[in-house]
ROMARLO-699619 format. One record per residue: x, y, z of N, C-alpha, C in turn; residue number from 0. Coordinates in steps of 0.02 Angstrom, whole numbers. Example, Ala and Ser with C-alpha at 12.3 -4.5 7.8 and 13.67 -1.06 7.14 Angstrom:
2
nX,nY,nZ,caX,caY,caZ,cX,cY,cZ,tornu
660,-284,390,615,-225,390,660,-165,390,0
642,-112,354,684,-53,357,645,2,394,1
END
This chain:
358
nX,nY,nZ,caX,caY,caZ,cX,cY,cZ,tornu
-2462,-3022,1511,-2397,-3012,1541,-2369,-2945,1520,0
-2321,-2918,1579,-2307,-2838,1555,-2243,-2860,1495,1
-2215,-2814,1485,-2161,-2813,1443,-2129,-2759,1443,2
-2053,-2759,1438,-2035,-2702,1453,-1950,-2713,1417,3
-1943,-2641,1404,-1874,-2635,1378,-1829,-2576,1415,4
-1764,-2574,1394,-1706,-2524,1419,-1684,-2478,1383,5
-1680,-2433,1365,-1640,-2390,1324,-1578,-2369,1358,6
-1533,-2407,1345,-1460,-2406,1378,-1413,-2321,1368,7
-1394,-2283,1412,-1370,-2243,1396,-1396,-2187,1376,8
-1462,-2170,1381,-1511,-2130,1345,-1491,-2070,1372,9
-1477,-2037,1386,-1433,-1962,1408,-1390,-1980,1469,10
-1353,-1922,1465,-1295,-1897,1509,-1308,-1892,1574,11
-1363,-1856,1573,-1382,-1825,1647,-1464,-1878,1664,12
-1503,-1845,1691,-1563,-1850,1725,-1614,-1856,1668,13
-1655,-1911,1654,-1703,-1878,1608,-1758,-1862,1636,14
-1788,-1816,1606,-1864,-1790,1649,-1903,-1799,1579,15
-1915,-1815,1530,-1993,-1821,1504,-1959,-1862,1453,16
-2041,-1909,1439,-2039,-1947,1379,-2078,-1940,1355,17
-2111,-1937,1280,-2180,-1935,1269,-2174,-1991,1189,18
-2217,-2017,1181,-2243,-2045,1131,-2275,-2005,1048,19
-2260,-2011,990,-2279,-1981,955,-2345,-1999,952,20
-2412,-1963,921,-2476,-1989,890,-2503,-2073,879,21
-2422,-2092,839,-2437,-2168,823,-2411,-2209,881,22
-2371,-2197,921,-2329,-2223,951,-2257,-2276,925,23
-2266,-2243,876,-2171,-2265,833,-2109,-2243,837,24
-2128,-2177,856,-2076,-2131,883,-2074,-2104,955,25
-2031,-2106,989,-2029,-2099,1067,-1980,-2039,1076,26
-1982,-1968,1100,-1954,-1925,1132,-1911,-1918,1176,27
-1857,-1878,1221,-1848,-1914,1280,-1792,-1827,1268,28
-1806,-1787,1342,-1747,-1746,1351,-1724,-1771,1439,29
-1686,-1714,1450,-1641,-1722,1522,-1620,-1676,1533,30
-1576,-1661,1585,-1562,-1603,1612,-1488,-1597,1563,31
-1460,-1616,1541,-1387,-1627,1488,-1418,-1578,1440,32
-1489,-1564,1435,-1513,-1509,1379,-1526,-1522,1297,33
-1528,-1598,1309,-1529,-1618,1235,-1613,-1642,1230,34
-1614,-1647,1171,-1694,-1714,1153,-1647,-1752,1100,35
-1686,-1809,1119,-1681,-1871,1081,-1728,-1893,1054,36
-1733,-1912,986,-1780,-1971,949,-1790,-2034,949,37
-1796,-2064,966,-1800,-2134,970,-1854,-2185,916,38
-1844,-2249,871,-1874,-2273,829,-1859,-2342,840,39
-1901,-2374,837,-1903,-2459,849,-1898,-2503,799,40
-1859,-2544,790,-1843,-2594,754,-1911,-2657,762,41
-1955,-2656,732,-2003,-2702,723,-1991,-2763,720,42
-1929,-2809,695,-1913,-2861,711,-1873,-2861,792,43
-1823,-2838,782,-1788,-2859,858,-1840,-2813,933,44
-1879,-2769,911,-1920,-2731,961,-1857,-2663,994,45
-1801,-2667,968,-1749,-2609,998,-1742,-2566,977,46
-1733,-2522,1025,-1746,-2434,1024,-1675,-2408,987,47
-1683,-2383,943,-1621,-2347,924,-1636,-2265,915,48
-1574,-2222,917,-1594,-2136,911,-1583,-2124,836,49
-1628,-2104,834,-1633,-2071,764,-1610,-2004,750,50
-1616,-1966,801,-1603,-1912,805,-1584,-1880,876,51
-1524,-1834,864,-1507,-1803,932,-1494,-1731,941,52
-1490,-1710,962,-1471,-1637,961,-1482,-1589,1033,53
-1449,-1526,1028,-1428,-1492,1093,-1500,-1430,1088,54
-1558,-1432,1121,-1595,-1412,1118,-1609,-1338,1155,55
-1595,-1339,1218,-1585,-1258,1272,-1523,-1251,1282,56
-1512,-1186,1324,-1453,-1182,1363,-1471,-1206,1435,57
-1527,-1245,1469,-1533,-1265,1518,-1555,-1318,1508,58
-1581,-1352,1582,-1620,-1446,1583,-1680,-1411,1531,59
-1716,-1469,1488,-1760,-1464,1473,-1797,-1513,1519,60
-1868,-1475,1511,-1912,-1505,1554,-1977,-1539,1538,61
-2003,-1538,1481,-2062,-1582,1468,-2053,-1569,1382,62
-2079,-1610,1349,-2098,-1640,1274,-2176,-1638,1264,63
-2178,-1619,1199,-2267,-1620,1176,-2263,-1638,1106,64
-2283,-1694,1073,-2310,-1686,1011,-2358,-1671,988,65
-2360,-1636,927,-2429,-1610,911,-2451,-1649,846,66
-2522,-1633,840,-2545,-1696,789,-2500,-1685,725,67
-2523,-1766,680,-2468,-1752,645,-2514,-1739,558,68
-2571,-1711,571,-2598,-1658,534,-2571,-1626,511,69
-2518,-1586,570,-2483,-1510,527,-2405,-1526,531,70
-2410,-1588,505,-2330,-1618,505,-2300,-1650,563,71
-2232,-1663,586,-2187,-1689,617,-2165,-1609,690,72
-2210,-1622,711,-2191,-1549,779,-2178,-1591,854,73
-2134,-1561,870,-2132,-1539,958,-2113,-1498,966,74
-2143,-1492,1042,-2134,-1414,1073,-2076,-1452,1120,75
-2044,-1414,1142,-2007,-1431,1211,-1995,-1368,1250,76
-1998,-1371,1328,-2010,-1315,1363,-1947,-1318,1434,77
-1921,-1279,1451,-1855,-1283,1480,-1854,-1228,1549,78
-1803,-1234,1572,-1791,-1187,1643,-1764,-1127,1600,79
-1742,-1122,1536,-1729,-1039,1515,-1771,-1009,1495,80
-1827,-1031,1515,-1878,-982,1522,-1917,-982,1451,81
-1909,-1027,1392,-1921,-1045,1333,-1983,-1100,1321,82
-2010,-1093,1259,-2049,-1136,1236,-2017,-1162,1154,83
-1978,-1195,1124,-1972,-1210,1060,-2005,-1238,1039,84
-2024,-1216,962,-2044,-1276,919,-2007,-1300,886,85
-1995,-1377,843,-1959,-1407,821,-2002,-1448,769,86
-1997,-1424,721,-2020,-1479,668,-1972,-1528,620,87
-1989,-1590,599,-1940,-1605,576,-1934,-1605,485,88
-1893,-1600,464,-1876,-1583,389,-1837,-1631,358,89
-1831,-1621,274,-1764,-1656,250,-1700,-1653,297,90
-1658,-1683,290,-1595,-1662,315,-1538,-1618,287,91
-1532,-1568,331,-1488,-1504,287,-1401,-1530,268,92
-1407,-1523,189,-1361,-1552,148,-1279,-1556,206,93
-1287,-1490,240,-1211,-1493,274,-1204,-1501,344,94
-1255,-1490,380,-1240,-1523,459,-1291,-1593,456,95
-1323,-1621,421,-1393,-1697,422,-1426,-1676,471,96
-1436,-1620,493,-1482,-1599,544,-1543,-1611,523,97
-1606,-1640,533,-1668,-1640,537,-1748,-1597,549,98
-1717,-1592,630,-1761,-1560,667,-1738,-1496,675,99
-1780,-1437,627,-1764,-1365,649,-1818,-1353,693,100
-1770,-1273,722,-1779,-1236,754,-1869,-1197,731,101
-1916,-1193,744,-1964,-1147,691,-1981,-1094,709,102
-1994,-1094,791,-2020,-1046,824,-1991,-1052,915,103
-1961,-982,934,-1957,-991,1017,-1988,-945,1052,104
-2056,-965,1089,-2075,-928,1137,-2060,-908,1206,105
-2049,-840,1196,-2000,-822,1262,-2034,-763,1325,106
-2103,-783,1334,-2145,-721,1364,-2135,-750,1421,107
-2138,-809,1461,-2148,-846,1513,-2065,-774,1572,108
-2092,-805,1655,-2032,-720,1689,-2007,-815,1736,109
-2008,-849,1707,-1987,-898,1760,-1979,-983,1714,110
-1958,-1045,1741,-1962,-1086,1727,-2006,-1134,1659,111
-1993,-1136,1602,-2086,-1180,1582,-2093,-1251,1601,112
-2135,-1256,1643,-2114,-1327,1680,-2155,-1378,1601,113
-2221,-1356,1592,-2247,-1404,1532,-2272,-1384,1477,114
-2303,-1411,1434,-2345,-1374,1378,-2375,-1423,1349,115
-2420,-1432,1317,-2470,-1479,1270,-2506,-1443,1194,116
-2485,-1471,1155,-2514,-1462,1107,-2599,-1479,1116,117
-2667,-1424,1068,-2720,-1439,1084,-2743,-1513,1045,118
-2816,-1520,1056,-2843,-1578,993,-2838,-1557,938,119
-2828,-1601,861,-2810,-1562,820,-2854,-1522,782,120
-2926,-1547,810,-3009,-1507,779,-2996,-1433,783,121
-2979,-1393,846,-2934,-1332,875,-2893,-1296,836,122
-2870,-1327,798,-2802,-1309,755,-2732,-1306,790,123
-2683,-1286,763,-2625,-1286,783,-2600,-1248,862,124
-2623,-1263,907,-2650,-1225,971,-2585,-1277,1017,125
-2559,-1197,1061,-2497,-1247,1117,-2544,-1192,1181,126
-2531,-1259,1249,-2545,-1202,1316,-2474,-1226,1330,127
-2456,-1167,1387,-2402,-1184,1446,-2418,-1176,1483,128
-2351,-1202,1531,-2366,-1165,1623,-2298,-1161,1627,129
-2294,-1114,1667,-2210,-1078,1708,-2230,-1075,1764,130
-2176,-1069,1813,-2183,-1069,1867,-2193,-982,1869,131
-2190,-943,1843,-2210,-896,1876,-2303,-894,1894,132
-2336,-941,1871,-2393,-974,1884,-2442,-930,1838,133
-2407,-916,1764,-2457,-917,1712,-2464,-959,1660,134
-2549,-980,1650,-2535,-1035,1588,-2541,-967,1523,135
-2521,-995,1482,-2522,-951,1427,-2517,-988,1362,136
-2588,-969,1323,-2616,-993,1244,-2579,-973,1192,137
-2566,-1008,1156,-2552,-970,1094,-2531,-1021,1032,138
-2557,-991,995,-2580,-1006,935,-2565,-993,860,139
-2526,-1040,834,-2500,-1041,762,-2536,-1018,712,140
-2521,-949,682,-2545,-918,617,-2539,-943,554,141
-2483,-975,542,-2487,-1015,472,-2448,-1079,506,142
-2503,-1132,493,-2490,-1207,508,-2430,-1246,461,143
-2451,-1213,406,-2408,-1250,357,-2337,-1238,367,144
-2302,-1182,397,-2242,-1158,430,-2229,-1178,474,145
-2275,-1167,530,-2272,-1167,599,-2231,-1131,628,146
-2194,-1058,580,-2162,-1016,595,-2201,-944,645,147
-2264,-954,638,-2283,-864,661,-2335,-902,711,148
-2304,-884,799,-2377,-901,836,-2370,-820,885,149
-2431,-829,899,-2465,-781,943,-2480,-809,998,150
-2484,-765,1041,-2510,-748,1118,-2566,-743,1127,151
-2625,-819,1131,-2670,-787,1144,-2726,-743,1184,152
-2694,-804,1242,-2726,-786,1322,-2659,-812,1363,153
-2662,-769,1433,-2617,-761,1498,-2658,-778,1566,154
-2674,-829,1613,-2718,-836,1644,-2663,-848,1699,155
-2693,-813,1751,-2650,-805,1796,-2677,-866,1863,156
-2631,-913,1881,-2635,-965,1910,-2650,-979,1992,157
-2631,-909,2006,-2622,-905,2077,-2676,-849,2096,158
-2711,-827,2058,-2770,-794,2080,-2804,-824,2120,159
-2826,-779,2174,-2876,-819,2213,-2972,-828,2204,160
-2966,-796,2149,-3039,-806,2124,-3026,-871,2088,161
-2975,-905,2069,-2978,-967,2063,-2989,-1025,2106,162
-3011,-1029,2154,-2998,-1053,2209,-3079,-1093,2176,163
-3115,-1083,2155,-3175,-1099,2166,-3201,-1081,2084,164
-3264,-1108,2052,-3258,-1090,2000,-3325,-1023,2005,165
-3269,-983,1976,-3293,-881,1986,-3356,-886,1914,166
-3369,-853,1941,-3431,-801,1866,-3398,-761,1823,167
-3391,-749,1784,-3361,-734,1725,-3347,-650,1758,168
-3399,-620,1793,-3383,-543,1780,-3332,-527,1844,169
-3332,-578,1903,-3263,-587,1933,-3201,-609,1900,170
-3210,-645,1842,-3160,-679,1837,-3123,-649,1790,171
-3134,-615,1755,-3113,-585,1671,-3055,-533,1712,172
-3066,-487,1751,-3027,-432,1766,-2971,-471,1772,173
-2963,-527,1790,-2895,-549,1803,-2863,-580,1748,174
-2871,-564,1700,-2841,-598,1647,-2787,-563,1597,175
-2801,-503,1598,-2762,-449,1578,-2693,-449,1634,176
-2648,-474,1611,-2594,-503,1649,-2562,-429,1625,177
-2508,-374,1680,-2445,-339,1668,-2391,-365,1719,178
-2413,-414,1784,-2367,-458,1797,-2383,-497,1841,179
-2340,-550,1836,-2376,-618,1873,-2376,-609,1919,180
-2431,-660,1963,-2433,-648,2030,-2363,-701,2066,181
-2325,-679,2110,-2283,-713,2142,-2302,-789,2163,182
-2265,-842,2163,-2253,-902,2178,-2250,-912,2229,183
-2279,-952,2268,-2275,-938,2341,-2211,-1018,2349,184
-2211,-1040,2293,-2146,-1107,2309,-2111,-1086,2244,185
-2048,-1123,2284,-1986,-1087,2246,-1976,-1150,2195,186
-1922,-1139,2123,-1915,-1181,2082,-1894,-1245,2119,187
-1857,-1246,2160,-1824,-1296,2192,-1848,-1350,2220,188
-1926,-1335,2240,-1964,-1373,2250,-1960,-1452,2220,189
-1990,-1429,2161,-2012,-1458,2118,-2069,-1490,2115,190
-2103,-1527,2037,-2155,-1551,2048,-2212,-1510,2061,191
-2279,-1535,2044,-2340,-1484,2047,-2361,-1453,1974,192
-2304,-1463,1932,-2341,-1406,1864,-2374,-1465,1793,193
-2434,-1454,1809,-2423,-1522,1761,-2515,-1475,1714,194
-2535,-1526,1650,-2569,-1493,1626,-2599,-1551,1572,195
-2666,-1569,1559,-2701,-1622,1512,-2760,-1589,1468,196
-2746,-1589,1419,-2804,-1573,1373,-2851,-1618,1377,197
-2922,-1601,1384,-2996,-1653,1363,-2971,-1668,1293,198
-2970,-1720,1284,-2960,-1751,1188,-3046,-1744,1157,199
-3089,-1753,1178,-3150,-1737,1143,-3169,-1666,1147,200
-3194,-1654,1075,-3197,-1573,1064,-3273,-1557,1067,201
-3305,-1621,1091,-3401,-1572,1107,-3412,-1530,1177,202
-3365,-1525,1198,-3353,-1475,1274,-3307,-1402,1240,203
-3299,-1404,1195,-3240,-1349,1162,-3171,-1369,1216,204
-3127,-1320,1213,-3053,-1336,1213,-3061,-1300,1300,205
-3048,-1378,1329,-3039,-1384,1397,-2982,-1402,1410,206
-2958,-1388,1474,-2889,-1414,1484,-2880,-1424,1565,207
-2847,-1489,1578,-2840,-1476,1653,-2785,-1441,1674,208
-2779,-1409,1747,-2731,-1381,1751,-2707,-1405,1819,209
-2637,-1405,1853,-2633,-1403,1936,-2560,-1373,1949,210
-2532,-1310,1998,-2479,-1310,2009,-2480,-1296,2079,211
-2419,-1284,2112,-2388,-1299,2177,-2424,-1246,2208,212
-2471,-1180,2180,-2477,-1134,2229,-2573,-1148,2250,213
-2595,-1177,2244,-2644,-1202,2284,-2660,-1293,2256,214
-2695,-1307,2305,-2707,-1392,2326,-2778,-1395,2273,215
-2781,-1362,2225,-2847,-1391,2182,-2813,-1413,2107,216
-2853,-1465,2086,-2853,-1469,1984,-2893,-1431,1972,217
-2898,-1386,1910,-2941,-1339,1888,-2956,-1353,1804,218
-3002,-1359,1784,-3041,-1374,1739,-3040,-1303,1704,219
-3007,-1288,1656,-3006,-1224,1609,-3026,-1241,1542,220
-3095,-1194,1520,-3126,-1184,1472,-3087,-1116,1441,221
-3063,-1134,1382,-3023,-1099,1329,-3053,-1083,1264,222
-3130,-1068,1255,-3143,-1052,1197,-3144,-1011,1133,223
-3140,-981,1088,-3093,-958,1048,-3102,-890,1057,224
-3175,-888,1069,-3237,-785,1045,-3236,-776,1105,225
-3225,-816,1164,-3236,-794,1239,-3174,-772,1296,226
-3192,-768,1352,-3145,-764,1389,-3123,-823,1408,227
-3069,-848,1426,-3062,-927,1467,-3102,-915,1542,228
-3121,-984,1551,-3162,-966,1622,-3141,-1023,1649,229
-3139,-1048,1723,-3127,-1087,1769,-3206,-1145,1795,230
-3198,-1177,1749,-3269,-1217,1743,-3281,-1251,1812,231
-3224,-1286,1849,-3226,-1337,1903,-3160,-1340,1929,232
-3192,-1324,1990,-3093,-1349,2046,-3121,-1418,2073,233
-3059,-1434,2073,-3059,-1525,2112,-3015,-1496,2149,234
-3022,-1504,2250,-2997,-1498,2268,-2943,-1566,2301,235
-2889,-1554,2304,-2816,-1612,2334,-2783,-1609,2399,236
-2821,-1597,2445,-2792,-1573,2516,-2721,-1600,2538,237
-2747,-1662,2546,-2676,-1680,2560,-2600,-1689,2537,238
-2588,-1651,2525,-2520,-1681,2479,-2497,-1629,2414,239
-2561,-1607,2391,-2578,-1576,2332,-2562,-1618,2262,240
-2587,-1579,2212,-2584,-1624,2163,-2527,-1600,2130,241
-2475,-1671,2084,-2428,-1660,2051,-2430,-1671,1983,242
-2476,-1697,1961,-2486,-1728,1884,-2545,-1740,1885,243
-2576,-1709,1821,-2630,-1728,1805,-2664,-1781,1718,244
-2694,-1813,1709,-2713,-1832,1644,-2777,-1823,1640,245
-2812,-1835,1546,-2865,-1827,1562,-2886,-1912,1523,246
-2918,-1918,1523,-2939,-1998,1494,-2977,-1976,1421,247
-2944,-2021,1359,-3002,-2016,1316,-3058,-2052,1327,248
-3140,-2011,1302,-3185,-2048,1323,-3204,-2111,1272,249
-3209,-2116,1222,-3206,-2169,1195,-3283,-2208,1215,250
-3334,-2174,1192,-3395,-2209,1214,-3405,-2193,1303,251
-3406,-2186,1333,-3405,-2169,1414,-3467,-2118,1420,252
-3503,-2134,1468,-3546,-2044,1472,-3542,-1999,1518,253
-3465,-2010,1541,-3436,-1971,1584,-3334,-1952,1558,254
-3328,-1936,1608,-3247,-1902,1598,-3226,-1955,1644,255
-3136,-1965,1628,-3108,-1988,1709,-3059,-1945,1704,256
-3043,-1938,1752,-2994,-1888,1774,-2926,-1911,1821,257
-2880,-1910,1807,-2821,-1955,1860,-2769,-1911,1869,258
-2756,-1909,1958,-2713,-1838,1990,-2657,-1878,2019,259
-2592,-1894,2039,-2547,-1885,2043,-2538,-1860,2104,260
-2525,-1868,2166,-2498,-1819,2203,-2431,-1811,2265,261
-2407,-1755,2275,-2332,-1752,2319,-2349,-1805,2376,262
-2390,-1829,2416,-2408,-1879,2454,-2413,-1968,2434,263
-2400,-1962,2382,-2387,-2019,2374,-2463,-2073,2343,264
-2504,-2017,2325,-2570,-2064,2314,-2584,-2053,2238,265
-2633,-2076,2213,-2649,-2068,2157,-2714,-2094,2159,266
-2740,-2022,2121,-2826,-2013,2129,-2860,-2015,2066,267
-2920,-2038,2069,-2959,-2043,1985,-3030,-2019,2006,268
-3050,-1970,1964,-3113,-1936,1954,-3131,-1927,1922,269
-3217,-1956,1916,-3253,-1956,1871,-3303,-1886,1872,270
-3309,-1861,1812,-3336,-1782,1782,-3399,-1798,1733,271
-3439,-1808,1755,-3522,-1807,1729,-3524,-1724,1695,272
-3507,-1721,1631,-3507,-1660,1584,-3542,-1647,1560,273
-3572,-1559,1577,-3662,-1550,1564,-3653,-1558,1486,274
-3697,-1543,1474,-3740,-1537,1374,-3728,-1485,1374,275
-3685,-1425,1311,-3678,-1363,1321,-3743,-1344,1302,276
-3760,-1283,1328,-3820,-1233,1310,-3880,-1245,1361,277
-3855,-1310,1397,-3896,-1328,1463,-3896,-1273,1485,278
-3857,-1272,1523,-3869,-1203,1572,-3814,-1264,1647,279
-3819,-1311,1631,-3776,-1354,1700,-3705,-1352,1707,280
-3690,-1356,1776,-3619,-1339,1793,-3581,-1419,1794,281
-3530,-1415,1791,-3480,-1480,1779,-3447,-1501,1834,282
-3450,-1559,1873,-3462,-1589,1922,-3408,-1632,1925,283
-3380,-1676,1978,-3338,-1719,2007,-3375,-1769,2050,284
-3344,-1834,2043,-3351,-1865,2084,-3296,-1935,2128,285
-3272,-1951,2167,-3197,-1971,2181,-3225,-2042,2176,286
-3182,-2056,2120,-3192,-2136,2128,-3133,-2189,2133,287
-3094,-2180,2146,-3031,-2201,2170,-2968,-2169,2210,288
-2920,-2204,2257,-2894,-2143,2299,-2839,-2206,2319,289
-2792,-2215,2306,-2734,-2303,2313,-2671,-2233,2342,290
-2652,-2279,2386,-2566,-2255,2410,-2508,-2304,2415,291
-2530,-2351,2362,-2472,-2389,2359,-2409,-2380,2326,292
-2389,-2318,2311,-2340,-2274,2294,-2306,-2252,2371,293
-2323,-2268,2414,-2295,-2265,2463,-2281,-2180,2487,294
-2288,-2184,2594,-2293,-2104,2612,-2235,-2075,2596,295
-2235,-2009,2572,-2203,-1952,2557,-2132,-1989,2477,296
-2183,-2060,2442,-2152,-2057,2390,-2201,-1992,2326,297
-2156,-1957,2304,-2211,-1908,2272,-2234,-1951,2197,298
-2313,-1947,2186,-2311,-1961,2104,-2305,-1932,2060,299
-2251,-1942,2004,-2210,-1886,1973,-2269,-1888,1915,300
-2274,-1937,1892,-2322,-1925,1824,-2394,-1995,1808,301
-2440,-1959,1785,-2505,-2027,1784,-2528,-2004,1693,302
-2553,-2075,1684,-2556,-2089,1602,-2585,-2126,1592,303
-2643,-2101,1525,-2703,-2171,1503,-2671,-2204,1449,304
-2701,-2260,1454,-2695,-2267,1390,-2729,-2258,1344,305
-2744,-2275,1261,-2769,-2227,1205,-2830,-2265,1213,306
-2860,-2331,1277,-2949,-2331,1281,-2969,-2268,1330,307
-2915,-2258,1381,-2935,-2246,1429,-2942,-2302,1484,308
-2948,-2351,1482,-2981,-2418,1514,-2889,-2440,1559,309
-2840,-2429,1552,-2789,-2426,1596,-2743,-2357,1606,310
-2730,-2348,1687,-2684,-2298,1689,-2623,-2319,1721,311
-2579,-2282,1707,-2520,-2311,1735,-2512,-2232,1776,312
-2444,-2229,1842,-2406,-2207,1878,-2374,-2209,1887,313
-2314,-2164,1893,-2245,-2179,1911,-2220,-2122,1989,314
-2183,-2142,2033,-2192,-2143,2095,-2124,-2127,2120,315
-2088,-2106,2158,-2008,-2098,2191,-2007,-2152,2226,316
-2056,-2197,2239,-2027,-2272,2241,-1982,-2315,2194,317
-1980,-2276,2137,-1953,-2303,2080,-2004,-2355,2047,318
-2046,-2374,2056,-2115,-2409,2008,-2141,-2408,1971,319
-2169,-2402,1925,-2228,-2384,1861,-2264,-2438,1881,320
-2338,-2406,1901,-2388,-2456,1924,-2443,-2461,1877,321
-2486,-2503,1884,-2542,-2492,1823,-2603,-2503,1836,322
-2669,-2469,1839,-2722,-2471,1861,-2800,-2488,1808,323
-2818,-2536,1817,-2877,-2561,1807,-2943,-2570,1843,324
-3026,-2547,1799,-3070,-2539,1849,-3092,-2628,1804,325
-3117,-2634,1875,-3152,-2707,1855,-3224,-2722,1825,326
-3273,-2760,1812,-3341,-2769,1762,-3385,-2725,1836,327
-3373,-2719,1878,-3409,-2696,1925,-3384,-2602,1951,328
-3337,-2601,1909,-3336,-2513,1901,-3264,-2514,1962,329
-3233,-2566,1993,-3216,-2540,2054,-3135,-2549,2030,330
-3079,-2499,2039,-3040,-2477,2013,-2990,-2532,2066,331
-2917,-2557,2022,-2870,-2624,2058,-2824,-2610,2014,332
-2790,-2642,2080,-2686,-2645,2055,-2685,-2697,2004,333
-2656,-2671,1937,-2636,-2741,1902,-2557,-2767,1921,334
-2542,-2712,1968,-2468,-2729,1949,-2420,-2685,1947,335
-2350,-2697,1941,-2309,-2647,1959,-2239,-2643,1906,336
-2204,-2618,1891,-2150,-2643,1843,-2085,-2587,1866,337
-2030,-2623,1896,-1971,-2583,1935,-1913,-2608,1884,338
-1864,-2554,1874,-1787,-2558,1862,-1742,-2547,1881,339
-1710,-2598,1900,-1646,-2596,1935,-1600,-2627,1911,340
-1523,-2602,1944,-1479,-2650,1914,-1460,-2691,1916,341
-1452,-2756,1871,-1416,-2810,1882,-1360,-2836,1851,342
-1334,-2902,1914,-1266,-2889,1892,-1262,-2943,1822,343
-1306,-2971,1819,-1319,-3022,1761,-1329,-2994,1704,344
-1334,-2933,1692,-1380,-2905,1614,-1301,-2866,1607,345
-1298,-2879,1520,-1221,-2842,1507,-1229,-2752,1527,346
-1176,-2742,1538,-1170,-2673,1574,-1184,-2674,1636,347
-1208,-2699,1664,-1214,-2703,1730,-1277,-2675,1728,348
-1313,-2648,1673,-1391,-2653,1677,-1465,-2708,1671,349
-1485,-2674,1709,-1553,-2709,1688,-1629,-2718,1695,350
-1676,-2747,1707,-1727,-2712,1714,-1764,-2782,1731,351
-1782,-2762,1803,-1844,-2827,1839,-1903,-2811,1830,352
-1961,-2866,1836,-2013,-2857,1812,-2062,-2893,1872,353
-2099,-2848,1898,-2162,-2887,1959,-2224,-2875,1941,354
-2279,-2921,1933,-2331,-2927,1920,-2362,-2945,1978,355
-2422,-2907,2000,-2474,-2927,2079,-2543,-2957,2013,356
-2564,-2999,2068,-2639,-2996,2029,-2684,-2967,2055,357
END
């Protein structure tokens, strides 16, 4: 049976990201009001209380990342002022009980940062982004133990059209030396489209998926440390394009899954048969699921494994969070759906219904 709770009042405005810490004890949560919130669970009653709050940009913030908790208590959070912060958390300072400082703000991005992800922690202390001016951009913490000094490592420009397909290195390198981005062919207003999943296993080195609004493919980016980044595999998304991407941990598997999100209302899962490095073989796709029960022109805002991999969930402008299971015969099914709405029965006039399909 699902289960599900409310966090009553949880910002002012709109929230746009939640993320889970490492353990899942601590829960994230900003909005367009410009704040992040902490959130910590009471193990007997199961209720969410804030632990911590604070006024984070001068604009909406837009996505949350924790990073392992190896190099301590970090998030990044990434915003429409054009910012990347880090935030680690500390004692509390004797005269404001503030917690969570400020450590580091990256400010190279000429447009929006719609996301960012901290790498695996084998990698070391490693953040990517994406802005809408449609560059992802690496970079990388010089002293961990601070988490005060990061660098710039790589600028990969998103909207190149040698991306379109995956290029040979001696096409592909000239374009990496970024002096300015290539133009957006969709405006911020849009929305939706910028989304970004690290491979969690590190025998492929530091891969990352990528997808934004200016072409209809996921792109598979190899980020290795002595090399150039290269464009290993496009998955192309015709219809709709893709809005969110995850990557699945493999967890025993002898393949990848891959799960896309898209402005059409569907949500796609692909499986990635990943050569042996030093093979000499290229890295492959294959579509093994494709559901639109998110309904036409509801967009899917965000898709998520869980820590087997073995369920994903979706969430949809139907207002739904749906959840997906493959069966003993490989073939991928609705477990189910879980909606909130208000009722007039739950105090506040909130509350939260619960539908299960079999």
């Amino acid at each position: 049976m699902l289960q599900t709770g409310l966090l009553p009042s949880a910002h002012t405005d709109l929230v746009t990201d939640a993320a889970y810490d490492f353990y899942g004890l601590k829960l994230a949560t900003c909005g367009v009001d410009q704040r992040i919130k902490v959130w910590t669970q009471d193990e007997n009653s199961g209720q969410w209380a804030v632990e911590d709050d604070w006024k984070a940009h001068d604009a909406p913030v837009t996505s949350l990342s924790w990073a392992h908790p190896e190099y301590g208590t970090i998030v990044a959070s990434t915003s429409s002022d054009r910012t990347t912060k880090v935030w680690e958390r500390r004692h509390a300072d004797a005269n404001t009980g503030r917690r969570w400082i400020e450590v580091a703000s990256l400010s190279d991005a000429k447009g929006a940062v719609r996301c960012a992800g901290f790498a695996p922690a084998d990698f070391g202390l490693k953040l990517v982004t994406l802005a809408s001016d449609n560059v992802l951009r690496l970079y990388e913490c010089l002293e961990s133990a601070s988490g005060a000094q990061w660098e710039l490592r790589e600028e990969l420009d998103m909207a190149s059209p040698f991306l379109s397909t995956a290029p040979t290195p001696t096409v592909f390198t000239p374009r990496l030396a970024l002096t300015a981005p290539s133009p957006s062919p969709t405006s911020d207003s849009e929305g939706g489209g910028w989304s970004l999943s690290w491979c969690k296993e590190t025998y492929w080195g530091p891969c990352v998926a990528v997808c934004t609004p200016s072409a209809p493919f996921i792109r598979i980016i190899h980020l290795p440390p002595a090399l150039r980044p290269q464009c290993v595999l496009s998955i192309p998304v015709q219809q709709g394009g893709p809005a969110c991407v995850s990557w699945a941990p493999l967890l025993g598997r002898t393949h990848h899954l891959l799960a896309c999100g898209s402005r059409d209302g569907h949500v796609r899962i692909f499986k990635l048969p990943a050569p042996t490095p030093g093979e000499g073989a290229d890295w492959s796709y294959e579509p093994l699921a494709d559901f639109d029960e998110h309904g036409q022109g509801n967009a899917v805002s965000k898709v998520e494994w869980n820590l087997t991999g073995t369920v994903l969930a979706s969430s949809g402008h139907d207002g739904r969070v749906r959840l997906w299971k493959a069966s003993y015969s490989n073939v991928w099914r609705s477990m189910g759906y879980v909606t909130a709405e208000t009722s007039e029965d739950a105090p506040g006039g909130e509350g939260i219904e619960e539908e299960v399909e079999d």
